[in-house]
N, C-alpha and C positions, 0 to 999 in steps of 0.2 A: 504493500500500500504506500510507504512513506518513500521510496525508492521511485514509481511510477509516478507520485503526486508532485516528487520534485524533478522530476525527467519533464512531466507535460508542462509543467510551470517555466520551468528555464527557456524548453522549447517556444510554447508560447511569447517571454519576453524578448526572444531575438528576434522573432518573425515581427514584432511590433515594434522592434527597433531600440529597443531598452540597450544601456551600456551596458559594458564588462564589466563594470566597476559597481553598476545596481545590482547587477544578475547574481556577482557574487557575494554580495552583504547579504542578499534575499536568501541564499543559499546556506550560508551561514545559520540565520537564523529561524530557517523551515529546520535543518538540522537539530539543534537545540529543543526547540518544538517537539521531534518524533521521540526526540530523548530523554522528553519527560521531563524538561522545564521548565516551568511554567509563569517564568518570570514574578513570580509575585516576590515583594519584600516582608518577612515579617518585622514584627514591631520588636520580636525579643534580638531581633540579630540588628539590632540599631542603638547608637545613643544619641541624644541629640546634641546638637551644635548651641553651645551658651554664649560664644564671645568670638563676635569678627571684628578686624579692623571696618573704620569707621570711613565716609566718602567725606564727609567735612570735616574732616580731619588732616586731611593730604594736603600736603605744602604744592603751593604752584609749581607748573612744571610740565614738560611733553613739549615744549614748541621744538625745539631742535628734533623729534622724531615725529612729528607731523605731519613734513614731506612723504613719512613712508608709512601712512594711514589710510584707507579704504573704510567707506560706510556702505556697507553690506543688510539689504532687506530682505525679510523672506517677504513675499507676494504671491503667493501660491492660490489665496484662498476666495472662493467667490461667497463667501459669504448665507449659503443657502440657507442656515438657521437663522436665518433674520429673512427670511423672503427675497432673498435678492437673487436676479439671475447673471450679475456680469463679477467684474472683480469688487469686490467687498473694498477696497483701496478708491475707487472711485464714488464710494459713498461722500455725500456731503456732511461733514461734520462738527467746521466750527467755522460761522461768518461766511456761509458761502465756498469753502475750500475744502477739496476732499482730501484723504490721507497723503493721497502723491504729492499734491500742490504744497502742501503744508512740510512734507518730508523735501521736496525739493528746494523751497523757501528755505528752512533752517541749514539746509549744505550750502545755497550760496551766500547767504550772510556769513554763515563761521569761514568759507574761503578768504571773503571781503575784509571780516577782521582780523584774517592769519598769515593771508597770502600761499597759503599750500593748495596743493595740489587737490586732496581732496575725494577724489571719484565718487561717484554713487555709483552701487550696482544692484542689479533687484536678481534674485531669484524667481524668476517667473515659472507659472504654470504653462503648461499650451492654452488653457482656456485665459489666462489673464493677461497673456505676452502681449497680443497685436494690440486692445486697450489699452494697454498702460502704457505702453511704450506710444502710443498715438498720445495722450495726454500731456507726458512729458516732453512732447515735439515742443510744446508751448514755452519748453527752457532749454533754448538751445546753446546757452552759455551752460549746460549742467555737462558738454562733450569732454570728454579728458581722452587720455593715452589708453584707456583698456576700454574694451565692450561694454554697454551702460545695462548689460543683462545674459544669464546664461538659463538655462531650463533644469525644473526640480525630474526627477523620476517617476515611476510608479511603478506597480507590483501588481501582479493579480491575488485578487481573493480568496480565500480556500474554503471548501464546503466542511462545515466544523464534523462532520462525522468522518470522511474518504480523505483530508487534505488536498484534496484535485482539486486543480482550479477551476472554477464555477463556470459554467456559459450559463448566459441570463439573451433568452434572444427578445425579448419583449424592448429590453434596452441593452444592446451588449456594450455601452459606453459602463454601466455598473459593474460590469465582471473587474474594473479597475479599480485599484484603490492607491493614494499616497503613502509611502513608507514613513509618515511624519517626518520630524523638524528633521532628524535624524539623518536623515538623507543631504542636508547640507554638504558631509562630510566627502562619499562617493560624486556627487553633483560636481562639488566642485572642481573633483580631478576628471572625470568625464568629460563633461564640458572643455577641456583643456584651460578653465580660468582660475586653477589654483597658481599651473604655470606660467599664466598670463603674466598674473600679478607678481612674482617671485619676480619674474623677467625685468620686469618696469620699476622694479625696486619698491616693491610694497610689500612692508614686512607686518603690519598689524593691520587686525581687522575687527572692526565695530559691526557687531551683527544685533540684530534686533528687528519684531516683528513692525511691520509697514504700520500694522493698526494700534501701533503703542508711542504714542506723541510724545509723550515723555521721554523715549528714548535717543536724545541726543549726544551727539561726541560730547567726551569733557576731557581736554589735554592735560588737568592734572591724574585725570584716571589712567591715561595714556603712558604719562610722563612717569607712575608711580612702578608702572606694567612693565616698563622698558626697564626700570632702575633696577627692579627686583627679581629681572630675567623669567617674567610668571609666564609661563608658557601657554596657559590656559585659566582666564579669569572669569567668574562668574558674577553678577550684581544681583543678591538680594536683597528682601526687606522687607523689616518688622511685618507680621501677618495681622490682618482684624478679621473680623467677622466677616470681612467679604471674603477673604482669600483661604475659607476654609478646605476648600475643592484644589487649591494650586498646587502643585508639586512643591515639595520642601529641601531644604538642607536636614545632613544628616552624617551620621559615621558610624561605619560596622563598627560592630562592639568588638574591642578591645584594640580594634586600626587607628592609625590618623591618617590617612586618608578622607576626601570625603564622596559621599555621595546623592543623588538626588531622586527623591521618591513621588513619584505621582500615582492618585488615588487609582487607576487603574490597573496598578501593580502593588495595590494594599489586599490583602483576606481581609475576607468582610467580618470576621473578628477583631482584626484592627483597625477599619473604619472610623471610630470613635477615637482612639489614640491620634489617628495619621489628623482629624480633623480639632486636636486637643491645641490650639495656639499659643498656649503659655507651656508647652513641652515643647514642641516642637516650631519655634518663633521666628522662622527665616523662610522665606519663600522664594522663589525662584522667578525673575523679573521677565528672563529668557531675554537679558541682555549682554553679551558678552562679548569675552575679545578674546581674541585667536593670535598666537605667535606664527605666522603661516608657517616659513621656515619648519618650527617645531609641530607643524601638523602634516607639513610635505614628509619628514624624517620620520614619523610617526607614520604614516599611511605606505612607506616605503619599508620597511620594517616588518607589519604585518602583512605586507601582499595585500594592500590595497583597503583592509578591513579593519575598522576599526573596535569590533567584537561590543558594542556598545551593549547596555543592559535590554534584552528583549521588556517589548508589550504585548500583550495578545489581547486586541480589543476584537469581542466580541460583538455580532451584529447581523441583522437580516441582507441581504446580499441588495434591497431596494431598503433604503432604509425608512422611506417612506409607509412600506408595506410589511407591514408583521408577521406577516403571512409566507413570506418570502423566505425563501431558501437560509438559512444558518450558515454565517461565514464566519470565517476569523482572519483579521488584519493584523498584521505581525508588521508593528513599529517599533521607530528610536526616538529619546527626545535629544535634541542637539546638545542640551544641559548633560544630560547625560555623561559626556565626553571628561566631565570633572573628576570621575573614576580611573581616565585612562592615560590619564597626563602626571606623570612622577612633579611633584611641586605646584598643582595646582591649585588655587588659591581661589576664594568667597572673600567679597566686599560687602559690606551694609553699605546700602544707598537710601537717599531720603527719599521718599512716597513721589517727590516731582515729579523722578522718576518713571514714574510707572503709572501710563496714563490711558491702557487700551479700550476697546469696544468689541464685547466680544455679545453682549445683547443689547437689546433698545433698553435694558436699565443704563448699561454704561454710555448711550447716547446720550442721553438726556442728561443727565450728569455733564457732558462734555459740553451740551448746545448749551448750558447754562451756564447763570452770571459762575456758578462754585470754580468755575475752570478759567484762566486767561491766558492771553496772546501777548507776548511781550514784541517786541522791536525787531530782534532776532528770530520771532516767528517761533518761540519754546511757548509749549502750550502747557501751562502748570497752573497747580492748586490758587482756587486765591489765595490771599495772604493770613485775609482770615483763618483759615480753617488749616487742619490740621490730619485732614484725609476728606474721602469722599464721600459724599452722603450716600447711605444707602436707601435703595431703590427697588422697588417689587413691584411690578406692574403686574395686571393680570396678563396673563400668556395668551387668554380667548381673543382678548382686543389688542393688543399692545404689544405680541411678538414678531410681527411683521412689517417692516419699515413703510410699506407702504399703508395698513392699517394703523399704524404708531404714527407716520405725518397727518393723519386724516385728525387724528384725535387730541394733535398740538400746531393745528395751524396756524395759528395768532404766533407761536415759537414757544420757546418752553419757561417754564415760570422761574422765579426768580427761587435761585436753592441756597446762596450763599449762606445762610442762616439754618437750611434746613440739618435736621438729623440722619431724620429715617423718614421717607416717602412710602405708603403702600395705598396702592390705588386697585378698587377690587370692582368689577363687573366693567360697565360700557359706560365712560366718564371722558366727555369732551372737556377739556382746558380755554377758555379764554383767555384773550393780550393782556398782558402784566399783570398776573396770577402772583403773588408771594406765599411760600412755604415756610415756615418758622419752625423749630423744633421736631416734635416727631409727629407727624400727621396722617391718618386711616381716612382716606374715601370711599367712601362705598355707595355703587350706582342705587337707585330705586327701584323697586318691584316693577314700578312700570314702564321698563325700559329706560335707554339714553338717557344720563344726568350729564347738564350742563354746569361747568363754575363760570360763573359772570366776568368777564372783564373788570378787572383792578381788583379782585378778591383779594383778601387776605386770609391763609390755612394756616392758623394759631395753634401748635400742639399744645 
């Protein structure tokens, strides 16, 4: 079974054109798979992490290796759990500018006050390439000396009973699935743009997801990276209550080493532990920086494999449809890699940081006053506050961006002040709405409830 399951699979990804270098990370980790791995972590083979160095704490520093810096995005993702059919990066999200707009705005003001080089490059999907890169036409001072994009991977499916990879002929675009973040690592030698950038003399790389605003270059982070030869650096921070789902810092009991735990590779006996925040207080930003050099020599070493911690996210082969066929997707997370790097190193970064959308609660958060736009185009907290408000819209009305614009079209109310927002049934918002504290709306029995224009929601 497990022998034929990975013979059709490999076959499969050649005839569709997949690198050597995906084919055989996939291969890797179907292996591990038939072997009875099952990538889960428990909570007793872990201690957690009490004390990282600090980001505000780092003395100025990075311009002398600036020149040899790359801002690397993943853009892979169209966004389909918020209803969107194109790249989820082309969403509108603060003042009119979607995630491109605003990620290419902040690289060319930090060029303008550095004078370096600089590059963006995006990891694209096939389904996000031709848009995004069409968008971007609109900064065509963003051209540098390397490619402004190379292409992520995929993998097929596996039917969770046979291992064989799935044909679905209703949609056989679903028989594919991403290898997650994970896949950075193969992508980028694939593509020939690990050696691009070695070539042109770029030795660090700023990676970070397109849909996390917060995540801008900082040359003292840079400058601290080079000084301390961190081959591989990770930026977490402080967890609340929203980030009890995020992957964490951690360290096998009795290592120093560290590594990184995401709830899909928790037993769901340790669900409650892995979601315990004052145990386990560092979360993973999934912003990081790469010594390429020491990722070229490292990918060189293992034949191309970075043997990263398996996932095996289970799921219906349409995931729309429950009904459908049983698969399992066997990913990496690019965090991950903090395992495989001798010396590598966790930062505490301040919450600016970390500013994504990953549902229309975290939009609405962003389209509000709680979020700003500085000069530089950095989209951070206001000054007020001290995290983000949390946000619970109902799912029936409110998790589809195009149902979610219908129900703030006046814009979104003012939250600077807010707590906790929980908005329950079918609730239209009026213009210059204010939220104060922690505030429960809940529609009327008789359908659509409106808040008036200029309200104020007083917890």
């Amino acid at each position: 079974m497990s022998s034929s399951g990975l013979d059709a699979s490999t076959e499969k990804m050649r005839a569709d054109g997949v690198a050597e270098a995906a084919i055989a990370t996939f291969g890797e980790l179907y292996g591990r798979l038939v072997a009875g791995e099952s990538g889960l972590m428990a909570e007793a083979d872990l201690e957690p992490v009490t004390e990282l160095p600090d980001a505000d704490e780092l003395p100025d520093g990075g311009a002398d290796v600036l020149d040899q810096a790359v801002v690397l995005k993943l853009n892979g993702g169209l966004g389909t759990s918020m209803g969107l059919d194109g790249p989820k990066s082309l969403l509108e999200v603060k003042e009119g500018l979607t995630f491109l707009d605003i990620t290419a705005r902040q690289l060319l003001a930090l060029r303008e006050r550095t004078g370096a080089r600089l590059p963006l490059v995006l990891m694209n999907s096939f389904s996000t390439r031709e848009p995004s890169l069409e968008r971007l036409a609109r900064y065509p001072q963003l051209q540098a000396d390397v490619p402004l994009d190379f292409l992520q991977n995929k993998e097929p499916k596996l039917l969770a009973d046979t291992l064989e990879p799935v044909s679905w002929e209703p949609e056989p675009g679903l028989e594919w699935a991403p290898p997650g973040h994970g896949d950075l690592y193969p992508a980028l030698v694939s593509s020939g743009m690990l050696a691009t950038l070695l070539d042109h003399g770029y030795r660090y790389a700023f990676v970070a997801n397109v849909d996390n605003l917060g995540a801008v270059l900082d040359p003292r982070i840079l400058g601290w990276m080079a000084r301390e030869e961190i081959p591989f650096l990770m930026e977490v921070a402080d967890r609340t209550g929203a980030d009890r789902k995020g992957g964490h810092l951690a360290r096998r009991a009795g290592e120093d080493g560290l590594v990184l735990r995401e709830i899909a590779q928790t037993p769901d006996e340790d669900l409650d532990a892995f979601q315990d925040i004052e145990r386990h207080r560092f979360f993973n930003t999934n912003n990081l920086w790469l010594d390429l050099r020491e990722l070229d020599a490292a990918l060189r070493e293992r034949d191309g494999v970075l043997a990263l911690p398996m996932i095996v996210n289970r799921k219906t082969v349409d995931p729309r449809d429950s009904s459908s066929p049983a698969v399992i997707q066997l990913e990496t997370a690019m965090g991950a890699a903090i395992a495989v790097f001798e010396g590598a190193r966790a930062l505490r970064v301040p919450r600016r940081r970390f500013a994504p959308v990953k549902t229309t609660n975290d939009l609405l958060a962003l389209r509000s006053d709680a979020y700003v736009v500085n000069e530089a185009f950095e989209v951070t907290l206001h000054p007020a506050r001290s995290g983000p408000p949390l946000i619970d819209l109902d799912g029936d009305y409110f998790k589809r961006v195009g149902d979610f614009d219908a129900r703030f079209a006046a814009g979104a109310p003012s939250l600077v002040a807010c707590d906790r927002l929980d908005v329950v049934g079918d609730v239209v918002f009026g213009a210059d709405v204010t939220v104060r504290g922690s505030v429960r709306v809940q529609a009327g029995d008789d359908g659509q409830t409106h808040i008036e224009d200029g309200t104020l929601l007083d917890g």
